[in-house]
Backbone as CSV, one residue per row, in Angstrom:
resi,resn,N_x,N_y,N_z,CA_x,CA_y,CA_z,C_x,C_y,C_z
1,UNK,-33.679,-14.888,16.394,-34.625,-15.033,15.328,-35.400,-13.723,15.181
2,UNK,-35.514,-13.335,13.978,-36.116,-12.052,13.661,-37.706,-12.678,13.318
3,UNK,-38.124,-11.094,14.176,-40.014,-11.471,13.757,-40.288,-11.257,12.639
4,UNK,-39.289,-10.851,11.419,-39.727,-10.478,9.877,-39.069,-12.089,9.699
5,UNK,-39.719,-13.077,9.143,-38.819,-14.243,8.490,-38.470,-13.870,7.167
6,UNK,-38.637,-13.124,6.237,-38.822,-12.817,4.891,-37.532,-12.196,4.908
7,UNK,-36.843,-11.596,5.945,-35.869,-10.705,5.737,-34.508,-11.815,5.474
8,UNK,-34.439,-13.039,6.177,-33.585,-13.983,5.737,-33.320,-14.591,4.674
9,UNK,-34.289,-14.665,3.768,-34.559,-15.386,2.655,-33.714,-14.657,1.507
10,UNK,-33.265,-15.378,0.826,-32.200,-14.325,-0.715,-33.397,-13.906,-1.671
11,UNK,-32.627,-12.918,-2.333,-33.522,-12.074,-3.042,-33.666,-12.853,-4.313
12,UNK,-34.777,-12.636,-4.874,-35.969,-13.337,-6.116,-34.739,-12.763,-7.410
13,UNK,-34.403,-14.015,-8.532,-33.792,-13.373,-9.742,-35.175,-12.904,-10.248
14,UNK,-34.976,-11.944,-11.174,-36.378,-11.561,-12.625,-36.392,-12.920,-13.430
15,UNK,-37.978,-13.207,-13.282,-38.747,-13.750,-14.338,-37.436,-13.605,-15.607
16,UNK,-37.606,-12.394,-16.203,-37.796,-12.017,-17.261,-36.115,-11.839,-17.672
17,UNK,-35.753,-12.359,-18.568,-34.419,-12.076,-18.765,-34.084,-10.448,-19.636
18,UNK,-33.277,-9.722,-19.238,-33.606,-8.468,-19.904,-32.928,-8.180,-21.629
19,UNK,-32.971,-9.280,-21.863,-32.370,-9.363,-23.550,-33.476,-9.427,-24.190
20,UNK,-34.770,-9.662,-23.469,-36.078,-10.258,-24.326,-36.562,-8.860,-24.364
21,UNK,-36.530,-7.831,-23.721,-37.332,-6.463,-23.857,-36.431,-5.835,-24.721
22,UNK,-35.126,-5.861,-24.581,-34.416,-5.254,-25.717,-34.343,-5.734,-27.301
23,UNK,-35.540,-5.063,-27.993,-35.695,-5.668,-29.010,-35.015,-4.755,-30.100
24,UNK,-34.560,-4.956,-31.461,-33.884,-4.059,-31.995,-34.854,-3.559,-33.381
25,UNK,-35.519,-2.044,-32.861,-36.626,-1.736,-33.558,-35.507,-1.455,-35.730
26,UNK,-36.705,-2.137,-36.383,-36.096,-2.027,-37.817,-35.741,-0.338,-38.652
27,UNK,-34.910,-0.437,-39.150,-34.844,1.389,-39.504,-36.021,1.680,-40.503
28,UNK,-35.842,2.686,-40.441,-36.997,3.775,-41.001,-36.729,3.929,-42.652
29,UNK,-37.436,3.335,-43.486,-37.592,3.050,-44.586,-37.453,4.687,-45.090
30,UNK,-36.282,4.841,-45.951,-35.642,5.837,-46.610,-34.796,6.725,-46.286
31,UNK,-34.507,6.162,-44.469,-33.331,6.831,-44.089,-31.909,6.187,-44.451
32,UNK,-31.028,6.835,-43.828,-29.746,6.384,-44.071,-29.691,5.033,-43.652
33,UNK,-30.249,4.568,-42.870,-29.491,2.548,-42.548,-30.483,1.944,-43.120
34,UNK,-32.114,2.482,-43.678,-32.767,1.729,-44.657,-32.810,2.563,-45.697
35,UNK,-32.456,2.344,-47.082,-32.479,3.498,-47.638,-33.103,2.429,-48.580
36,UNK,-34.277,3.509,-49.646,-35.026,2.431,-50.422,-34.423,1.923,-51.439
37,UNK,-34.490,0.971,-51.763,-33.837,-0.467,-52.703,-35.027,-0.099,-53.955
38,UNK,-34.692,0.665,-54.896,-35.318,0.699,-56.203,-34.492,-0.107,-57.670
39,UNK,-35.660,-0.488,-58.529,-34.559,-0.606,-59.822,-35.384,-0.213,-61.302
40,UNK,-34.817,0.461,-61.627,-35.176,0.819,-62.986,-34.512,0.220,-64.059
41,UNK,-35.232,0.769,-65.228,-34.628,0.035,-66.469,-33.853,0.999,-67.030
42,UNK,-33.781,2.234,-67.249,-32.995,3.048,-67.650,-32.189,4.439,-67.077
43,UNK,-31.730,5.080,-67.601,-30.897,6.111,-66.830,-31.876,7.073,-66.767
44,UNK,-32.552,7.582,-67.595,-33.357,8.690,-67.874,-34.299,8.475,-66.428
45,UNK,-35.069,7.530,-66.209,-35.809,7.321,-65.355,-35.036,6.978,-63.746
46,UNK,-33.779,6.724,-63.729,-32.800,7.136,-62.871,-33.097,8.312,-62.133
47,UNK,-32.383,8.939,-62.744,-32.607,10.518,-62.604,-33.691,11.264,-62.055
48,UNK,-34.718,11.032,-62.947,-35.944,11.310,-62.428,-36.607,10.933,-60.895
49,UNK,-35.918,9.804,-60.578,-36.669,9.153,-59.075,-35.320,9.481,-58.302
50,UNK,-34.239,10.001,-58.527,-33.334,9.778,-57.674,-33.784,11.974,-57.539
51,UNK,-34.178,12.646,-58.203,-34.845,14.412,-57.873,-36.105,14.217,-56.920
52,UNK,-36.827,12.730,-57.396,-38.018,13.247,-56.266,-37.627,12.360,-54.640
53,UNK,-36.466,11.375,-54.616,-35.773,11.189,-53.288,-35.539,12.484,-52.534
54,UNK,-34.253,13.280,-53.493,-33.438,14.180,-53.577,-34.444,15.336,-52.303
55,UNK,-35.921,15.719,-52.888,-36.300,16.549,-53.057,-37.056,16.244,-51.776
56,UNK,-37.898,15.232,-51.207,-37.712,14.618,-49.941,-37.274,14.214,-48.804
57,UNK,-35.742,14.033,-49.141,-34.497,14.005,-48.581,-34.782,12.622,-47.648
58,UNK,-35.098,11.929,-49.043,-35.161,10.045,-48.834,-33.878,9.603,-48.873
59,UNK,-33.099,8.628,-48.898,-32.067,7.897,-49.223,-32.014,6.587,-50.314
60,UNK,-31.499,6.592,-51.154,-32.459,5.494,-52.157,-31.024,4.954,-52.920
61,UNK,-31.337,3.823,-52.748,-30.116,2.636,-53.943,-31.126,2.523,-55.010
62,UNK,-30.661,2.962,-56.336,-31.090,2.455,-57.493,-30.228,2.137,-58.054
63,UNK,-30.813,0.764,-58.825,-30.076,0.039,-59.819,-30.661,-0.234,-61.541
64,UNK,-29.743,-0.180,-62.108,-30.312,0.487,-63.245,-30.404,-1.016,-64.481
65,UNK,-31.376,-1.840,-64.650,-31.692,-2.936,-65.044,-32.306,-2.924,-66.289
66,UNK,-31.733,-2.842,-67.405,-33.012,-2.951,-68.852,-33.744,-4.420,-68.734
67,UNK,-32.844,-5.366,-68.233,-33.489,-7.282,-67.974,-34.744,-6.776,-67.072
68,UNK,-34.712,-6.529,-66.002,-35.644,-6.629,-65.105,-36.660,-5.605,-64.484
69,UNK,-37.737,-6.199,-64.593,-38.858,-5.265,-64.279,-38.960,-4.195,-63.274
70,UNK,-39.387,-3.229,-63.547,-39.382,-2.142,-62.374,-39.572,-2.144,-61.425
71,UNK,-39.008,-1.623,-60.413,-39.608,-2.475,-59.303,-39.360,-0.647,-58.122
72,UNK,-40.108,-0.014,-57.819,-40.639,1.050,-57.349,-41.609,1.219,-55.812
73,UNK,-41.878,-0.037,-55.482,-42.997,-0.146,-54.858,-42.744,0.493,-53.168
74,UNK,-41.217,0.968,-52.926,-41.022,1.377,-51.562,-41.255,2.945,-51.908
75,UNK,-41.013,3.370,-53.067,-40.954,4.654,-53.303,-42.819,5.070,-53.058
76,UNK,-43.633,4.209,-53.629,-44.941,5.020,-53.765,-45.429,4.445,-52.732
77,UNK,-45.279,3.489,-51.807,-45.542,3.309,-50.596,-45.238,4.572,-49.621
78,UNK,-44.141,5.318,-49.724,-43.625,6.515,-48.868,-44.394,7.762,-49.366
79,UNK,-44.787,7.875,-50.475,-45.355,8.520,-51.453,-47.258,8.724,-51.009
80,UNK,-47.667,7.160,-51.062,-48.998,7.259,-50.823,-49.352,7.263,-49.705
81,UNK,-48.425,7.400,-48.721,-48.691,7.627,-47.136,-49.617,8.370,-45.983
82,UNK,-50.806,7.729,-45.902,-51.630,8.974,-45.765,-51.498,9.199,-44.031
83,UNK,-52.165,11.095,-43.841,-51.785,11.346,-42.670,-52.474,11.088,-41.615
84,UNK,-52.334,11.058,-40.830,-53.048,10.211,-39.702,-53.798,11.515,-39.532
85,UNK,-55.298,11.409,-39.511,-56.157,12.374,-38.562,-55.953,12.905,-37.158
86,UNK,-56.136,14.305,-36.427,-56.041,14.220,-35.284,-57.068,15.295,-34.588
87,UNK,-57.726,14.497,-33.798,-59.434,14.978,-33.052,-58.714,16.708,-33.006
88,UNK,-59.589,17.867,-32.715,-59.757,18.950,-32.196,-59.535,18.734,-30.811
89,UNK,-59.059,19.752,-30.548,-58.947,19.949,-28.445,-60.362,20.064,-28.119
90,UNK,-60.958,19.279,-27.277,-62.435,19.210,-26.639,-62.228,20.764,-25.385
91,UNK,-63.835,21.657,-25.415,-63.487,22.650,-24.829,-63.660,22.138,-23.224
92,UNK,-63.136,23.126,-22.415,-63.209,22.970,-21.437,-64.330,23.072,-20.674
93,UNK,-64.703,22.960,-19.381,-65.694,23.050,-18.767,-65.918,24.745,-18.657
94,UNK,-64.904,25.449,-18.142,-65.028,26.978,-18.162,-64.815,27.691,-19.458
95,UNK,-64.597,27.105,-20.633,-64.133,27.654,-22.149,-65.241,27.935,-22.677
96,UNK,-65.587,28.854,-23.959,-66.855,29.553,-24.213,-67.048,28.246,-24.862
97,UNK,-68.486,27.966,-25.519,-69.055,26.958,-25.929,-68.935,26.876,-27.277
98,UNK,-68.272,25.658,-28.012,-67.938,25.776,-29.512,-69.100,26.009,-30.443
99,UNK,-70.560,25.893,-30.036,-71.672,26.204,-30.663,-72.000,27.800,-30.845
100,UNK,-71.529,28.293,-30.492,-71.371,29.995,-30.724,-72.215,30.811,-29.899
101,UNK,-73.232,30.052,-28.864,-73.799,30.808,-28.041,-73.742,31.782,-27.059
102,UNK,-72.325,31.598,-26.647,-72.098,32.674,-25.972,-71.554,32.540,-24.749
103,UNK,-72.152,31.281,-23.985,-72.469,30.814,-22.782,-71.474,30.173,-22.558
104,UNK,-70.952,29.719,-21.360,-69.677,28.620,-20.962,-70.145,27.396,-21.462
105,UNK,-69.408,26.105,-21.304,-69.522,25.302,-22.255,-70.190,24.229,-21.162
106,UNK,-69.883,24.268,-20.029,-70.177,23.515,-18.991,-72.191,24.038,-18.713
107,UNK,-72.013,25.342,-18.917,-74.022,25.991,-18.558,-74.689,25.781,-19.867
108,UNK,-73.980,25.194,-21.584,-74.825,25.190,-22.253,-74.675,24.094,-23.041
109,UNK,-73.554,23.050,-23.375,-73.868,21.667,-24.821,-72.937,20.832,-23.554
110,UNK,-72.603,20.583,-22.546,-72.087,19.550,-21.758,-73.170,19.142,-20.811
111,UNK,-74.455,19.998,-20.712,-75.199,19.106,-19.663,-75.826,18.037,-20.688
């Protein structure tokens, strides 16, 4: 008999079955495996949205519908996309002080 009892015992399956973490993330709206689903009513206006894809280097199905209403809304969604802000690098403790004094940053706006 071993003084570890734990060492006899069979090993634990996972909780977690590993099909549940493998999730299958959706494609990227205007690339090649999502490419945006537009429809216009005429050719002229075809054209026109298929130069500002073009010019982006979106991927886009348009279908060209005089019956049915325009329907655009992935295009100015990609369009009105605004950019995410991103903070300034905070100075360092030994870096001159962003207030212009002169002084290290740690001997003059961090105490």
């Amino acid at each position: 008999m071993s003084k570890y009892p734990h060492k006899d015992l069979p090993l634990k399956k996972p909780k977690f079955d590993s099909a549940v973490f493998e999730t299958k993330k959706p494609p990227r709206l205007g690339s090649q495996r999502g490419p945006l689903k537009l429809t216009v009513k005429d050719e002229a206006r075809r054209l026109e949205i298929k130069a500002i894809c073009a010019d982006k280097s979106w991927f886009c199905e348009i279908t060209v519908d005089p019956e049915a209403d325009e329907n655009i809304k992935d295009l100015t969604f990609l369009q009105d996309k605004q950019v995410v802000a991103t903070s300034t690098r905070l100075a360092g403790r030994n870096d001159p002080c962003p207030c212009g004094s002169g002084k290290k940053y740690k001997q003059c706006c961090a105490k």
